[in-house]
C-alpha positions in Angstrom: 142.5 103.4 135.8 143.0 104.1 132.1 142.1 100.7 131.1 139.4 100.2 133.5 137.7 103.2 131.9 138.4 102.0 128.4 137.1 98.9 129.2 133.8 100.7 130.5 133.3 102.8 127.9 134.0 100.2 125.1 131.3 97.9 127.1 128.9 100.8 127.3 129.3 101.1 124.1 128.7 97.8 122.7 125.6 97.9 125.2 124.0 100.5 123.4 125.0 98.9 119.8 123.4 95.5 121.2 120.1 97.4 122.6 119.3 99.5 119.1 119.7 95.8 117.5 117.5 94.4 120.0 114.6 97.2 119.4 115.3 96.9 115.6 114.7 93.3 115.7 111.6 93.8 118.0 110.0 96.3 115.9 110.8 94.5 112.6 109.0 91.3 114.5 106.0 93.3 115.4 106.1 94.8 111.7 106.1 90.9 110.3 103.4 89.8 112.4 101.1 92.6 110.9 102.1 91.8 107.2 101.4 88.1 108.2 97.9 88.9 109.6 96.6 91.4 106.9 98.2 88.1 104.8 96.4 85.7 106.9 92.7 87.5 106.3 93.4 88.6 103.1 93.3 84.9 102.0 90.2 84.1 103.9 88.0 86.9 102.1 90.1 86.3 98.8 89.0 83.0 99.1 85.7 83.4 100.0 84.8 85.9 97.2 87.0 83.6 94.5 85.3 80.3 95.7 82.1 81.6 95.2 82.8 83.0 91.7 84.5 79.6 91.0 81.2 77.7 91.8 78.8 80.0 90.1 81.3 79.7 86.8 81.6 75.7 86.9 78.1 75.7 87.3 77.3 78.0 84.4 80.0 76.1 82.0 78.6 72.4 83.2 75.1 73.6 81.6 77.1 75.4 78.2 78.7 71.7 78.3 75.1 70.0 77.9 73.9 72.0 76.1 77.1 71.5 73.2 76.1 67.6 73.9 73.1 68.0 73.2 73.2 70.1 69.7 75.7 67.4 68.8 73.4 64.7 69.3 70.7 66.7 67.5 72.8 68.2 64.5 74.1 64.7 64.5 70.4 63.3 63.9 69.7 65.6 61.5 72.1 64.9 59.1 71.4 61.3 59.7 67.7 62.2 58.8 68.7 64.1 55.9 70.6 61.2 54.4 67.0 58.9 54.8 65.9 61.9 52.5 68.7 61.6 49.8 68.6 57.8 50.3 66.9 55.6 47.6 63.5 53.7 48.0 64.9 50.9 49.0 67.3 52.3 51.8 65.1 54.2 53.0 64.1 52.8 55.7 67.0 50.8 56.7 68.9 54.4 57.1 65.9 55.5 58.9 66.2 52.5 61.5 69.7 53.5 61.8 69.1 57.1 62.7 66.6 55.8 65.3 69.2 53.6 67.0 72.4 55.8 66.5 74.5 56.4 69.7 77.0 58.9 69.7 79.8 59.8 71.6 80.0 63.3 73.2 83.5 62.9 75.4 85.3 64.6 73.6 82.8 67.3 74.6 83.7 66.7 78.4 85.3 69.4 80.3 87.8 68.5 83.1 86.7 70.3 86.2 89.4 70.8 88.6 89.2 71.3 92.2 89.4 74.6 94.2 93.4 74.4 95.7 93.7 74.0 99.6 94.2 77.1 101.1 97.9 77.9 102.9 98.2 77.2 106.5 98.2 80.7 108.1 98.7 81.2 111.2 98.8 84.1 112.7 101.5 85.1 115.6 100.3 84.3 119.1 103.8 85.5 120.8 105.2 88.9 120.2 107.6 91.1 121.7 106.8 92.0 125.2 105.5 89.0 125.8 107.1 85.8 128.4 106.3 83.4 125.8 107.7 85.5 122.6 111.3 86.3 125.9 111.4 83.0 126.2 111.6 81.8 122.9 113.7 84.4 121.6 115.9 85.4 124.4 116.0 83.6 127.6 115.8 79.5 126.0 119.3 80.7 124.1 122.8 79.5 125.0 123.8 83.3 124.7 121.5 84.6 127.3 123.2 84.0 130.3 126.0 85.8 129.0 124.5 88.5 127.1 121.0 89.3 128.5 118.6 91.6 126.0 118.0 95.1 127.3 114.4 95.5 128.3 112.0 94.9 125.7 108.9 96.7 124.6 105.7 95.6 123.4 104.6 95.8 119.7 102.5 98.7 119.1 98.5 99.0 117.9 98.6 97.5 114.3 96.8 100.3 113.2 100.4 102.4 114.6 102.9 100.1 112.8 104.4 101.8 109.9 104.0 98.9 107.1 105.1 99.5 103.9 103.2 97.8 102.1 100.2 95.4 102.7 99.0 91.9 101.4 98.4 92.0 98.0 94.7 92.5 96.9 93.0 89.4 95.6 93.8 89.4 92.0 94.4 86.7 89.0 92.4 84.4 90.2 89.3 82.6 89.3 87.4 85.7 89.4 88.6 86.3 85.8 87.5 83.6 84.1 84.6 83.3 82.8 
């Protein structure tokens, strides 16, 4: 009878070790899937807001970027007028003709405009704890699980109850700052 009730005990015991795992692990899952969807929308309005300040930027540096053309071309003239000033008589109007028929090369005015990065595929949890489809991929499609079935399992809590230590990052660094 002694080791009958060792046995028992010893089982009961590693029952109750098993089952405080089991609710750690649940509650730790429901705690991830929060993080992951405060992640999830954090990057939606982060890149709303940042998109939009991206475009407005781009836009106002493509018309700083024509405009530096264009005093180029224009200082560029001028000096070419000046020298039909300084220029002799008789080169006069051959500088002037060149000045008139001048092209000039403004790359190396061009800016490289890159594109906004793809956003990261988030997807938000559709199976949690509590759930047959979250059992059945965690617990009952295992090798283990005949052998070892999970105590009962409890559903996650409200977000807004989940203890979360700390949330998505606030949208910072990005293109918001440069202007």
């Amino acid at each position: 009878m002694l080791i009958a009730n060792k046995k028992r005990d010893s089982h009961s015991n590693q029952t109750q070790e098993c089952n405080s795992k089991q609710s750690d692990f649940e509650q730790s899952y429901c705690t991830y899937s929060v993080k992951l969807e405060d992640t999830c929308d954090t990057q939606i309005t982060c890149r709303s807001r940042t998109t939009e300040t991206f475009n407005d930027t781009c836009r106002g540096v493509k018309v700083t970027e024509a405009a530096r053309k264009a005093n180029f071309v224009a200082a560029s003239r001028i000096k070419c007028l000046f020298d039909v000033l300084e220029a002799s008589n008789d080169h006069k109007e051959k500088t002037l003709l060149k000045c008139q028929n001048m092209t000039m090369n403004v790359s190396k005015f061009d800016i490289t405009y890159h594109g906004i990065p793809e956003a990261q595929n988030c997807i938000k949890e559709q199976a949690l704890p509590g759930k047959k489809k979250w059992a059945a991929a965690e617990y009952t499609s295992q090798t283990w699980y005949s052998k070892a079935k999970p105590g009962s399992t409890k559903s996650c809590p409200a977000a807004r109850d989940i203890a979360v230590s700390s949330h998505a990052p606030a949208c910072t660094g990005g293109y918001e700052n440069r202007h």
